[in-house]
Biopython code that builds the backbone (N, CA, C, O; Angstrom):
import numpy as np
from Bio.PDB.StructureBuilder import StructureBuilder

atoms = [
    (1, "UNK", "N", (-16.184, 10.765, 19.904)),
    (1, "UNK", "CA", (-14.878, 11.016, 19.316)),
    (1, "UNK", "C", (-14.991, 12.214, 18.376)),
    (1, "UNK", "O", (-15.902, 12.257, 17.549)),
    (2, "UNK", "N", (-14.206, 13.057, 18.470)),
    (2, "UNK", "CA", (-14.327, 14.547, 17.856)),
    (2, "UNK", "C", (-13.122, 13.768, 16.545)),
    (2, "UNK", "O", (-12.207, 12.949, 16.638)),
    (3, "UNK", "N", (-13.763, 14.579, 15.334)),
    (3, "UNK", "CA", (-12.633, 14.150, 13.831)),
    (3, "UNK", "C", (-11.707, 15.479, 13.786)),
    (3, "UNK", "O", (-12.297, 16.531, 14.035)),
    (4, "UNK", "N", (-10.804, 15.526, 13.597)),
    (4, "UNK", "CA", (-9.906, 15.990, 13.113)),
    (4, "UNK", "C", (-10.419, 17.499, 12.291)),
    (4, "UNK", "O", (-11.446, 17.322, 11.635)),
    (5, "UNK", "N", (-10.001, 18.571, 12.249)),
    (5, "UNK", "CA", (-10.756, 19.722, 11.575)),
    (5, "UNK", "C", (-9.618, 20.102, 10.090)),
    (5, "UNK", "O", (-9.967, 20.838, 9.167)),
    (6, "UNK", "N", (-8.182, 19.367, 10.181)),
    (6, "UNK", "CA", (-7.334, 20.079, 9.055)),
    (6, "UNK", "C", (-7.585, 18.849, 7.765)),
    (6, "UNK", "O", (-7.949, 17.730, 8.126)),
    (7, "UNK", "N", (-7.431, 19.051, 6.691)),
    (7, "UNK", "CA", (-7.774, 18.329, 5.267)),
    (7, "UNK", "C", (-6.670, 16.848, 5.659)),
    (7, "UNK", "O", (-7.044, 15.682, 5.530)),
    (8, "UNK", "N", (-4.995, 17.368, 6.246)),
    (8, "UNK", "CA", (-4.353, 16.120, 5.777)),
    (8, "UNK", "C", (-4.633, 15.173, 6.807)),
    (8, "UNK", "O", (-4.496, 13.957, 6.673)),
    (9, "UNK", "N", (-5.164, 15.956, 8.195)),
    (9, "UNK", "CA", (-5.377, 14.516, 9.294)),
    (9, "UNK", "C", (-6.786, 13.869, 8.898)),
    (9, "UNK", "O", (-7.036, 12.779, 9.412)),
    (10, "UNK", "N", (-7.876, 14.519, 7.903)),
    (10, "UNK", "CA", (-8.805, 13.702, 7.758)),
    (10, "UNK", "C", (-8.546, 13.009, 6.777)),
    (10, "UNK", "O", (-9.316, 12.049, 6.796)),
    (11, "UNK", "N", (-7.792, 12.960, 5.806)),
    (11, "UNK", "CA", (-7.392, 12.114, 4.809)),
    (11, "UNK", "C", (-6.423, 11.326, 5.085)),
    (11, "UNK", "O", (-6.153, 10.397, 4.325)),
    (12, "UNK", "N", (-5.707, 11.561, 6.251)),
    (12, "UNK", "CA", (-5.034, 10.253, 7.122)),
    (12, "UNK", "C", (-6.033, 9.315, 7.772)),
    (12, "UNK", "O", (-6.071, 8.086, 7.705)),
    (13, "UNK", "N", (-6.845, 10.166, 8.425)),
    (13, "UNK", "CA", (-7.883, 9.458, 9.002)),
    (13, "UNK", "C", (-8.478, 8.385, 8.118)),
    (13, "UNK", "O", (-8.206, 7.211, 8.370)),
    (14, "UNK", "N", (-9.341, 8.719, 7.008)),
    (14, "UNK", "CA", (-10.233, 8.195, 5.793)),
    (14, "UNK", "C", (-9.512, 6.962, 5.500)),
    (14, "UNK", "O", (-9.704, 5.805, 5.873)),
    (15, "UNK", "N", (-8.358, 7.657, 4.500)),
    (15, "UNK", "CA", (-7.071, 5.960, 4.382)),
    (15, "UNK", "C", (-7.085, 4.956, 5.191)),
    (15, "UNK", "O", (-7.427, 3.891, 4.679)),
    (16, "UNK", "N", (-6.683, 4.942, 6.891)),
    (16, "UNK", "CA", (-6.703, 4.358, 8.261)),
    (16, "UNK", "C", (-7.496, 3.485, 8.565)),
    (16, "UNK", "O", (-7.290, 2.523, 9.305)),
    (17, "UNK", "N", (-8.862, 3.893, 7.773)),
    (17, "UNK", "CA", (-10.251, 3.106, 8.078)),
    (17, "UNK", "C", (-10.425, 2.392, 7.077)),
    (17, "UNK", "O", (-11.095, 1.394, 7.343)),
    (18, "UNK", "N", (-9.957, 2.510, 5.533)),
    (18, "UNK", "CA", (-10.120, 2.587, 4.493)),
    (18, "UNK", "C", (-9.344, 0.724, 4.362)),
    (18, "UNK", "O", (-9.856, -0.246, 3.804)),
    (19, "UNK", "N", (-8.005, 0.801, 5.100)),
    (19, "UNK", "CA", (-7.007, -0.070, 5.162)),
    (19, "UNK", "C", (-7.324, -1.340, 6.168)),
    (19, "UNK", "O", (-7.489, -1.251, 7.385)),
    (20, "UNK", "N", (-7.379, -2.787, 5.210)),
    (20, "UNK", "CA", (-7.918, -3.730, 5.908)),
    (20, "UNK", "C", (-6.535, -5.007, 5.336)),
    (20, "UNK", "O", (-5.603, -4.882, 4.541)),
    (21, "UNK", "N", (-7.050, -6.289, 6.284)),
    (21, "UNK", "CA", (-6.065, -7.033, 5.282)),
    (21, "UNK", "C", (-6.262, -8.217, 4.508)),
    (21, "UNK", "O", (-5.912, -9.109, 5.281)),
    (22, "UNK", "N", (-6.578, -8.694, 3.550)),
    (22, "UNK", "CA", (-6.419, -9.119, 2.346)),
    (22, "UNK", "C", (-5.748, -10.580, 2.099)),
    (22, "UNK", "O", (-4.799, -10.889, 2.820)),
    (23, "UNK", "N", (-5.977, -11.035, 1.604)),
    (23, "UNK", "CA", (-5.809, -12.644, 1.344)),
    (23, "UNK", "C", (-4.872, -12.007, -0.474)),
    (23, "UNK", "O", (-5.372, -11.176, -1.231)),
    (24, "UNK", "N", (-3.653, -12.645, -0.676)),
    (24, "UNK", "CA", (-3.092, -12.475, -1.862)),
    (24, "UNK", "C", (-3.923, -12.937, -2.779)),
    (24, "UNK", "O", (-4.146, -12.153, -3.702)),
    (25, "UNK", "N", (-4.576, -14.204, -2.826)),
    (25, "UNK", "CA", (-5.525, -14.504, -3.772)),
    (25, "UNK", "C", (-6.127, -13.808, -4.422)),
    (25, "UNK", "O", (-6.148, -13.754, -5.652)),
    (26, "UNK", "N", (-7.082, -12.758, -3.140)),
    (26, "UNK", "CA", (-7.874, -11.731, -3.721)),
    (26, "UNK", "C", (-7.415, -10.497, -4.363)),
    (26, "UNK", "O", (-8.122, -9.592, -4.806)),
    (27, "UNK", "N", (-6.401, -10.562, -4.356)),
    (27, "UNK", "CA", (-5.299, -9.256, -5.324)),
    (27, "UNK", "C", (-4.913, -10.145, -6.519)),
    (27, "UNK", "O", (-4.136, -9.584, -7.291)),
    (28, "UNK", "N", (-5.119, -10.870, -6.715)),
    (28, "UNK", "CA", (-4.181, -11.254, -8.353)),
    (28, "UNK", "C", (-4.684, -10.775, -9.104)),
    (28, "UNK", "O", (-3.898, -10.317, -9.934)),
    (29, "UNK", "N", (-6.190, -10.501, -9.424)),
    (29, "UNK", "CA", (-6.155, -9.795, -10.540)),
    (29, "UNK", "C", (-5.734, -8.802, -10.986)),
    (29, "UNK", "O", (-5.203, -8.645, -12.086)),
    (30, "UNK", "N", (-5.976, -7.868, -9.990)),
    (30, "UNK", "CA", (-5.094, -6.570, -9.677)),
    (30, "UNK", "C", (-3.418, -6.377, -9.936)),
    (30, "UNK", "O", (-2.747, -5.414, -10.307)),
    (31, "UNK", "N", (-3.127, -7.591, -9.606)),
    (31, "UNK", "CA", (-1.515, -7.776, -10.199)),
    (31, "UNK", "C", (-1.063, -8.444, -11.351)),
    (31, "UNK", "O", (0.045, -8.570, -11.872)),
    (32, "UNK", "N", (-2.477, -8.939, -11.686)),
    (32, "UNK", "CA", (-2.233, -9.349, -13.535)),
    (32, "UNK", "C", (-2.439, -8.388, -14.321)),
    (32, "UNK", "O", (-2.239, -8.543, -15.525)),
    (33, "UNK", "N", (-2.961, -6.979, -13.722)),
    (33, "UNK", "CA", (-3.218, -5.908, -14.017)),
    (33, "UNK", "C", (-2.183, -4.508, -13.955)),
    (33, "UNK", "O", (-2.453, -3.368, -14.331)),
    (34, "UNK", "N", (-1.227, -4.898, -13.494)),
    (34, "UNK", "CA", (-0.155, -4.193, -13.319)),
    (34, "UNK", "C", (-0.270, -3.039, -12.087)),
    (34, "UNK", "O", (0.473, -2.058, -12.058)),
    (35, "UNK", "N", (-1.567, -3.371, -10.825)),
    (35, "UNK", "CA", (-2.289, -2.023, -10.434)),
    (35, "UNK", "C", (-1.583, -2.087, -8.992)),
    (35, "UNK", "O", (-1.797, -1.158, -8.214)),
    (36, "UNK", "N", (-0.497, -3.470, -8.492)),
    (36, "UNK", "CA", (-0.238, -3.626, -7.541)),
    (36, "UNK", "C", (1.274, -2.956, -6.819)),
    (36, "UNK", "O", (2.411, -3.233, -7.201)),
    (37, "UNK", "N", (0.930, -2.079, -5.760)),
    (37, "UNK", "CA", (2.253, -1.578, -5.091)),
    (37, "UNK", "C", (2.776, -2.288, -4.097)),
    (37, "UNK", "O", (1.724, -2.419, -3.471)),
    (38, "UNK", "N", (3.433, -2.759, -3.556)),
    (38, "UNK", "CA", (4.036, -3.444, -2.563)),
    (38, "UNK", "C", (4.987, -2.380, -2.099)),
    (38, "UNK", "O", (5.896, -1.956, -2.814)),
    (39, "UNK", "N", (4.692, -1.860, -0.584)),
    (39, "UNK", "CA", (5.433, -0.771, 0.433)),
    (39, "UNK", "C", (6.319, -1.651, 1.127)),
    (39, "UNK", "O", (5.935, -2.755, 1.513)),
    (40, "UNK", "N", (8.197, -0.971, 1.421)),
    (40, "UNK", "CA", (8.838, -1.672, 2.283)),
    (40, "UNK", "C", (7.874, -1.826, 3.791)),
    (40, "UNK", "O", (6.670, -1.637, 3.963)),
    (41, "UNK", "N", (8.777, -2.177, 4.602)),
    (41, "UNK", "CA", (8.071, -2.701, 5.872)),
    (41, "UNK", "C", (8.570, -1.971, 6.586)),
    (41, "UNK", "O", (8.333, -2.118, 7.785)),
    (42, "UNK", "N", (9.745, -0.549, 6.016)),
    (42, "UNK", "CA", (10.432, 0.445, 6.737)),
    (42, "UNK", "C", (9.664, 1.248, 6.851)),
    (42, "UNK", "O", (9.715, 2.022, 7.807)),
    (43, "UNK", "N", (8.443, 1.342, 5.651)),
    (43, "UNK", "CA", (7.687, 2.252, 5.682)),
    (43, "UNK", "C", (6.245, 2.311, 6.287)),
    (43, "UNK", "O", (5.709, 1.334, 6.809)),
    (44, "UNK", "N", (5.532, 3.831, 6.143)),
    (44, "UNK", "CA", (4.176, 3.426, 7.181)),
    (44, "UNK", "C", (3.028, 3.298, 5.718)),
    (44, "UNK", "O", (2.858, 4.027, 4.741)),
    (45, "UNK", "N", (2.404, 2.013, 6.165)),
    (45, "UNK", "CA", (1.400, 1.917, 4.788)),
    (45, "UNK", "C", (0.757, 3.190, 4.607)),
    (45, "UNK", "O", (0.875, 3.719, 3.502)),
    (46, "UNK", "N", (0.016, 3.842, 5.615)),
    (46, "UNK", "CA", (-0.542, 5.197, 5.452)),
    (46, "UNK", "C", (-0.253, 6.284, 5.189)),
    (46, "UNK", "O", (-0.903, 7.190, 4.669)),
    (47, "UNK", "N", (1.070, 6.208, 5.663)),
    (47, "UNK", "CA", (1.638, 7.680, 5.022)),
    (47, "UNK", "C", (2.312, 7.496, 4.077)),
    (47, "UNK", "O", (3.072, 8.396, 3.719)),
    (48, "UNK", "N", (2.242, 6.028, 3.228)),
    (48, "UNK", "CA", (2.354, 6.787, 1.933)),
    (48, "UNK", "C", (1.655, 6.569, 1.066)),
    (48, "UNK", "O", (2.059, 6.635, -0.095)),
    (49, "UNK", "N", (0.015, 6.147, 1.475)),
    (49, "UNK", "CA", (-1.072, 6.503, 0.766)),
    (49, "UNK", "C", (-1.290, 7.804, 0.945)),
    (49, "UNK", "O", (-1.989, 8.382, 0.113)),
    (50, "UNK", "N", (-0.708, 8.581, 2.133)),
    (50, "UNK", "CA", (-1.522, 9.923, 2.182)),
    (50, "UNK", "C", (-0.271, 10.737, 1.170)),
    (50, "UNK", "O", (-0.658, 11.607, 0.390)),
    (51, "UNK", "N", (0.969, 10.449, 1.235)),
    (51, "UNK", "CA", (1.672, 11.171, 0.077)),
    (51, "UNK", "C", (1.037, 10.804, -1.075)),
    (51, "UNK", "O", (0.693, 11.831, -1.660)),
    (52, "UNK", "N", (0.664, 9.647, -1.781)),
    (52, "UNK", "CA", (0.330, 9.487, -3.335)),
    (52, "UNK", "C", (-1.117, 9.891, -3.695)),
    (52, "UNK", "O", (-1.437, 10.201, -4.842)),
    (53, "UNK", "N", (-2.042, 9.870, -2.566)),
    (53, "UNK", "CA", (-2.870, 10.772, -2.965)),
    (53, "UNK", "C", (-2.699, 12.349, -2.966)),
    (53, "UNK", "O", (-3.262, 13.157, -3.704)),
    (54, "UNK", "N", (-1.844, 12.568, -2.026)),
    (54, "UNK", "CA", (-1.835, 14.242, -2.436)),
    (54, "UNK", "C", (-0.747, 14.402, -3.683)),
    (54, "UNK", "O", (-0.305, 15.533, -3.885)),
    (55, "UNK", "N", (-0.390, 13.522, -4.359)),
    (55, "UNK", "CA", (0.587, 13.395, -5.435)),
    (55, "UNK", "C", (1.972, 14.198, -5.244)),
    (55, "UNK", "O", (2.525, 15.059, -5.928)),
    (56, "UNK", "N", (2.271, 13.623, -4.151)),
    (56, "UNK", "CA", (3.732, 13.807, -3.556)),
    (56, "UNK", "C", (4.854, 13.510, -4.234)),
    (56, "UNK", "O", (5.783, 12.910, -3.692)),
    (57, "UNK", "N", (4.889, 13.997, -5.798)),
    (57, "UNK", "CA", (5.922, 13.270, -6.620)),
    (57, "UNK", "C", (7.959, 13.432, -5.791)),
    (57, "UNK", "O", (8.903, 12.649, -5.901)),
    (58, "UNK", "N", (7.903, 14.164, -5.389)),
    (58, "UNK", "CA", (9.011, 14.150, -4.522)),
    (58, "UNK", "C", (9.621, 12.977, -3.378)),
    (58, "UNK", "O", (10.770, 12.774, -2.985)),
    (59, "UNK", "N", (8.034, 12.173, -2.970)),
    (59, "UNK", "CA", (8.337, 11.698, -1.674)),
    (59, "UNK", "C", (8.096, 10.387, -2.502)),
    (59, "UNK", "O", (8.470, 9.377, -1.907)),
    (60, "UNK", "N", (7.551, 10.181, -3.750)),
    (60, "UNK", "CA", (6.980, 9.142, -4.337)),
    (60, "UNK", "C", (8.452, 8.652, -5.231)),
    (60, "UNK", "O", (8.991, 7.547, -5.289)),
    (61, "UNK", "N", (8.766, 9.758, -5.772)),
    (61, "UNK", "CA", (10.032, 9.271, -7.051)),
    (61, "UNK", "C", (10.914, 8.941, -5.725)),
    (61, "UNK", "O", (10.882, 7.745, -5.438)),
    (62, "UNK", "N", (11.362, 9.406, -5.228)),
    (62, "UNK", "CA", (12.159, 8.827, -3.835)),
    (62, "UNK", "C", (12.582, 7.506, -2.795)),
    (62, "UNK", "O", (13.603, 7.050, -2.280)),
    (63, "UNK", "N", (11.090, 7.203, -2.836)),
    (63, "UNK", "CA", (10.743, 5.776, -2.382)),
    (63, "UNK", "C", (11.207, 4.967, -3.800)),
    (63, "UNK", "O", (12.173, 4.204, -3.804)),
    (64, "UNK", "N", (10.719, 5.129, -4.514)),
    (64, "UNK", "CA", (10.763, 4.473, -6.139)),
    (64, "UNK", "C", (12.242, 4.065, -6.087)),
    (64, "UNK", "O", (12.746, 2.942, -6.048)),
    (65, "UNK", "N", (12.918, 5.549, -6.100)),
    (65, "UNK", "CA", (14.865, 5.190, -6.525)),
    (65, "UNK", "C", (15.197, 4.587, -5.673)),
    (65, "UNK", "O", (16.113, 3.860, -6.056)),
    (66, "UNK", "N", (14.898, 4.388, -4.272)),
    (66, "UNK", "CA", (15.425, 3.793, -3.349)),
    (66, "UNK", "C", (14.670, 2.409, -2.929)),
    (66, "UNK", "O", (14.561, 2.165, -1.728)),
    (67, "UNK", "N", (14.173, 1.547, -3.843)),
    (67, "UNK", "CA", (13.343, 0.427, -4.087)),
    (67, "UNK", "C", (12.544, 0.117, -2.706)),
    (67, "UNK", "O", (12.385, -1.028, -2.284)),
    (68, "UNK", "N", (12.077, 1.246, -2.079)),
    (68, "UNK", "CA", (11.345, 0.846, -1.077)),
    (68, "UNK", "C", (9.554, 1.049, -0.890)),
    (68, "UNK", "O", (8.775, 0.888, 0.049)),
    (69, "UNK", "N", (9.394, 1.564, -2.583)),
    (69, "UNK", "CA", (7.958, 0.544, -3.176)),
    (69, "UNK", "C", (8.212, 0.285, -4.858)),
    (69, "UNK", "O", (8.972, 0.885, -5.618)),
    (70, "UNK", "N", (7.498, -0.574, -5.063)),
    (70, "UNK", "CA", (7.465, -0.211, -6.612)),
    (70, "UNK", "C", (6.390, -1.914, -7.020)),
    (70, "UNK", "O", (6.052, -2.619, -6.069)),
    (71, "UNK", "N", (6.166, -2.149, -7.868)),
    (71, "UNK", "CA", (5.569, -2.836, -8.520)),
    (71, "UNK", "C", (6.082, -4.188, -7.856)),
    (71, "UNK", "O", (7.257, -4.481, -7.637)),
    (72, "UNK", "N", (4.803, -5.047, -7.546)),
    (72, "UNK", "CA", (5.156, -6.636, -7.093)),
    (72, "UNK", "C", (5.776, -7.534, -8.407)),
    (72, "UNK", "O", (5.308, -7.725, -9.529)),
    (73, "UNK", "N", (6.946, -7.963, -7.810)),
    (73, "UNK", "CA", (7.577, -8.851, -8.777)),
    (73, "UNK", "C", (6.597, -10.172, -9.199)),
    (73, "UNK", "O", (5.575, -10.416, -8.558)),
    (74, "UNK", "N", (6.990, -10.917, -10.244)),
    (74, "UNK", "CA", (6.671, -12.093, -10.462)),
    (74, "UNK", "C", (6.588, -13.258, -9.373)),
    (74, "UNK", "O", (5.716, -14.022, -8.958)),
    (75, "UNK", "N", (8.303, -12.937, -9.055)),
    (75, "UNK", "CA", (8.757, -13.891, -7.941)),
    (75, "UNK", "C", (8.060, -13.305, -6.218)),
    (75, "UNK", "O", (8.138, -13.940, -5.167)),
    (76, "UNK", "N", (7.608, -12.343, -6.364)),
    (76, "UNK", "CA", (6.931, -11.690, -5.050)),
    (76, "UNK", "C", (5.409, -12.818, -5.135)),
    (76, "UNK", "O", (5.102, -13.579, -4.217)),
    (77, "UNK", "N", (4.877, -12.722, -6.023)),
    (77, "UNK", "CA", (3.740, -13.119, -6.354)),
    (77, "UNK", "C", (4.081, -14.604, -6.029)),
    (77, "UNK", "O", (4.033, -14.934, -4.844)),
    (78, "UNK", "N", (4.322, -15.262, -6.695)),
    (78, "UNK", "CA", (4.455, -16.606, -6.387)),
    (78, "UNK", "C", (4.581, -16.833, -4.985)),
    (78, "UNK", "O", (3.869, -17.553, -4.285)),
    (79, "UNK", "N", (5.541, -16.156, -4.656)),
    (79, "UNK", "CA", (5.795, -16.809, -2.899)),
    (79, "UNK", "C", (4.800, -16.455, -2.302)),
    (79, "UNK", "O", (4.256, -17.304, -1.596)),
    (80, "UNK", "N", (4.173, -14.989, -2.377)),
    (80, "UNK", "CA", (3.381, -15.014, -1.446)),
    (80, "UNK", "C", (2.015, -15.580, -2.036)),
    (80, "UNK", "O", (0.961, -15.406, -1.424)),
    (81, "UNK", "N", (2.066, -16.205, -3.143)),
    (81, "UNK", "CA", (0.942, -17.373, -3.446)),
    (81, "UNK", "C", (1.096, -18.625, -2.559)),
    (81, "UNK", "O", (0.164, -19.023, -1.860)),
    (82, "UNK", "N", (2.303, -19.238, -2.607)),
    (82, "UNK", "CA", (2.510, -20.090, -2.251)),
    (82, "UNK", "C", (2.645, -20.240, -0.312)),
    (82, "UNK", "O", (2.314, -21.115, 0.489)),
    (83, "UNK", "N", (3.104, -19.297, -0.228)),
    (83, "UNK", "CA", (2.550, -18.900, 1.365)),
    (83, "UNK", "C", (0.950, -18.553, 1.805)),
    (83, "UNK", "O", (0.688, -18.252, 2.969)),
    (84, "UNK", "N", (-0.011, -18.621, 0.836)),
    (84, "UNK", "CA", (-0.887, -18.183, 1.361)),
    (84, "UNK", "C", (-1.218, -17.158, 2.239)),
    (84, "UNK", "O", (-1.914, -17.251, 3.250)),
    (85, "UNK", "N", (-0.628, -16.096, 1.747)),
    (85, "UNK", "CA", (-0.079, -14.787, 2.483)),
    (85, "UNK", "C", (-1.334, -13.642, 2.508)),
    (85, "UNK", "O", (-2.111, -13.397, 1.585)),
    (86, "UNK", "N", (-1.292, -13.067, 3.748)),
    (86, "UNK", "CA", (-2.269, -11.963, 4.050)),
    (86, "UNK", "C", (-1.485, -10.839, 4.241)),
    (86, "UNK", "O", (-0.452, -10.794, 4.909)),
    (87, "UNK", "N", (-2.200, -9.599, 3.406)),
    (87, "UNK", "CA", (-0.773, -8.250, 3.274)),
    (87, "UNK", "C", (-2.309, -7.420, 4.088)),
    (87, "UNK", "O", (-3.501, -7.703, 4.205)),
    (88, "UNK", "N", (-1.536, -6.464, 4.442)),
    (88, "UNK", "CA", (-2.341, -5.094, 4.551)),
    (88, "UNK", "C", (-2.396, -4.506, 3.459)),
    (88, "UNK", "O", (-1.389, -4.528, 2.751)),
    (89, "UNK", "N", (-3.822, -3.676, 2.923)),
    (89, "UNK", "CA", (-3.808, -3.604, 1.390)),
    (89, "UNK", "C", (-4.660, -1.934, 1.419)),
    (89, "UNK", "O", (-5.369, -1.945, 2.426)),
    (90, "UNK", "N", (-4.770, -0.946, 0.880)),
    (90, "UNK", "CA", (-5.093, -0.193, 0.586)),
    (90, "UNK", "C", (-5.727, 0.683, -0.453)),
    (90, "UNK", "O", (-4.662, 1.299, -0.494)),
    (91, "UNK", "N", (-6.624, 1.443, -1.512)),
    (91, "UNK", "CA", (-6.419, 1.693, -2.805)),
    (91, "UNK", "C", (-6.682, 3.307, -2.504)),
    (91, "UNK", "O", (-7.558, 3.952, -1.928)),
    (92, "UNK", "N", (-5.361, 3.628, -3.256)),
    (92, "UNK", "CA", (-5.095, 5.052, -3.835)),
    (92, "UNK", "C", (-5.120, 4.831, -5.313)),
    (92, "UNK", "O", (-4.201, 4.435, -6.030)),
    (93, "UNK", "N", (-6.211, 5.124, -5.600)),
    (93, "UNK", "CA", (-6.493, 4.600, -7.320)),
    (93, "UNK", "C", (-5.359, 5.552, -8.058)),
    (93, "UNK", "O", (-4.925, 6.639, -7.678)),
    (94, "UNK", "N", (-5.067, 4.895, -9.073)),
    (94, "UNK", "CA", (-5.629, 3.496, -9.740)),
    (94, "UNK", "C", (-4.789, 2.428, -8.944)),
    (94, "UNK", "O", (-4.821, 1.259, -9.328)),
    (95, "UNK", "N", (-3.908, 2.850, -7.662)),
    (95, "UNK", "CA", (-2.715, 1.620, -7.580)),
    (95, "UNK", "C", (-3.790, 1.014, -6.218)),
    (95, "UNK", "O", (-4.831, 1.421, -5.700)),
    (96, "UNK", "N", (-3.287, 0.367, -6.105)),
    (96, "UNK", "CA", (-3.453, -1.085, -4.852)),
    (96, "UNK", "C", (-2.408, -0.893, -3.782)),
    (96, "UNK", "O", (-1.409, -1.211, -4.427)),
    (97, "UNK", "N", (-2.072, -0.655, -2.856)),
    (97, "UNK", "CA", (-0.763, -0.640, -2.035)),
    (97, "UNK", "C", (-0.660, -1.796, -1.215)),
    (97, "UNK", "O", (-1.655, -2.007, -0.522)),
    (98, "UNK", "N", (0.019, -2.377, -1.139)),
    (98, "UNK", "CA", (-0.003, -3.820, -0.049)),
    (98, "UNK", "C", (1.395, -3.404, 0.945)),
    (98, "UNK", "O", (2.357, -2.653, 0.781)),
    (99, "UNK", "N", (1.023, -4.150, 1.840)),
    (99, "UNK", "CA", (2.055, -4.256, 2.769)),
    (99, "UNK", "C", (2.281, -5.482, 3.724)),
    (99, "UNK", "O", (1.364, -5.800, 4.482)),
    (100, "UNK", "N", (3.440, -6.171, 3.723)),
    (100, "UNK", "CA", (3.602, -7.607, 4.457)),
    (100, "UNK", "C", (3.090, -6.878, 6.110)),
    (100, "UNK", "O", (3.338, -5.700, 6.365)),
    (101, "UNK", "N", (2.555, -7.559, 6.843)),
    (101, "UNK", "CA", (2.226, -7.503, 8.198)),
    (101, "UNK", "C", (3.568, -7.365, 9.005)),
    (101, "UNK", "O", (4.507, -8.125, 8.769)),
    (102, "UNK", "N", (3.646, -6.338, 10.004)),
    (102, "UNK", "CA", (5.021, -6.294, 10.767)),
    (102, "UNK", "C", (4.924, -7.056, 11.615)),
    (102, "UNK", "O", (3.810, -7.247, 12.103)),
    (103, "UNK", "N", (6.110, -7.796, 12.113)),
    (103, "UNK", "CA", (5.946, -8.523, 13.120)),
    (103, "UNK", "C", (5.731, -7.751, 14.526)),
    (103, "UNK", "O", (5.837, -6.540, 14.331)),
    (104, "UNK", "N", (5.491, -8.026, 15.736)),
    (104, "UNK", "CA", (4.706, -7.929, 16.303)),
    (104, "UNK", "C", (5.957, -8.049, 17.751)),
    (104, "UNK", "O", (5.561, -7.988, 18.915)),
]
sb = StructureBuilder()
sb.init_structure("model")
sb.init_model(0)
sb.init_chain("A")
sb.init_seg("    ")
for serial, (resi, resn, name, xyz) in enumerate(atoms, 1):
    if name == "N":
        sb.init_residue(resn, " ", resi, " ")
    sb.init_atom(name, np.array(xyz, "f"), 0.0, 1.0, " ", f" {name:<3s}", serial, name[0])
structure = sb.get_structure()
C-alpha cells in the first residue's frame, strides 16, 4: 500500500488509524474533566479532527453555533452511562472527540 505524499491526506490518514471505539466508562474521566467533544452524527468524525487539528477556527466556530459539536451534556453522560454505550472516540488534544456509531 503506497501512503499518501500531501500533509492533509496523511493527517487524515494518521487520525483514521488513530480512531477506535470506546466503552463510555472509559471516557468519564475525561468528561469530569471538561476534555470531552461529542460530534453530530451529520458529521464525519475525521474530518473534523482533521479541521481542529489544523485549527480550522472557521469550520470549528461553525459547527459550535450550529450545535453540531460542543461539550457532552450532563444528561448526555448519564444516558449513555446508563446504556452502556460504545462511541467512536478520537484525541485532538487537549479535546477527546466521540461519536455515537451510525447505524448501519
Amino acid at each position: 500500500m503506497t501512503m499518501p505524499n500531501n500533509p492533509e491526506a496523511l493527517l487524515r490518514d494518521k487520525i483514521n488509524r488513530e480512531t477506535s471505539r470506546m466503552a463510555w466508562t472509559e471516557l468519564l474521566r475525561h468528561f469530569a474533566a471538561g476534555t470531552v467533544i461529542v460530534v453530530s452524527d451529520d458529521l464525519d468524525l475525521v474530518d473534523v479532527a482533521v479541521h481542529m487539528s489544523n485549527d480550522d477556527h472557521a469550520a470549528v466556530a461553525q459547527w459550535l453555533s450550529e450545535n453540531r459539536i460542543g461539550k457532552v451534556s450532563d444528561a448526555q453522560a448519564q444516558e449513555w452511562l446508563e446504556a452502556d454505550l460504545a462511541l467512536w472516540a478520537v484525541v485532538v488534544r487537549p479535546w477527546i472527540l466521540v461519536q455515537r456509531e451510525k447505524p448501519v
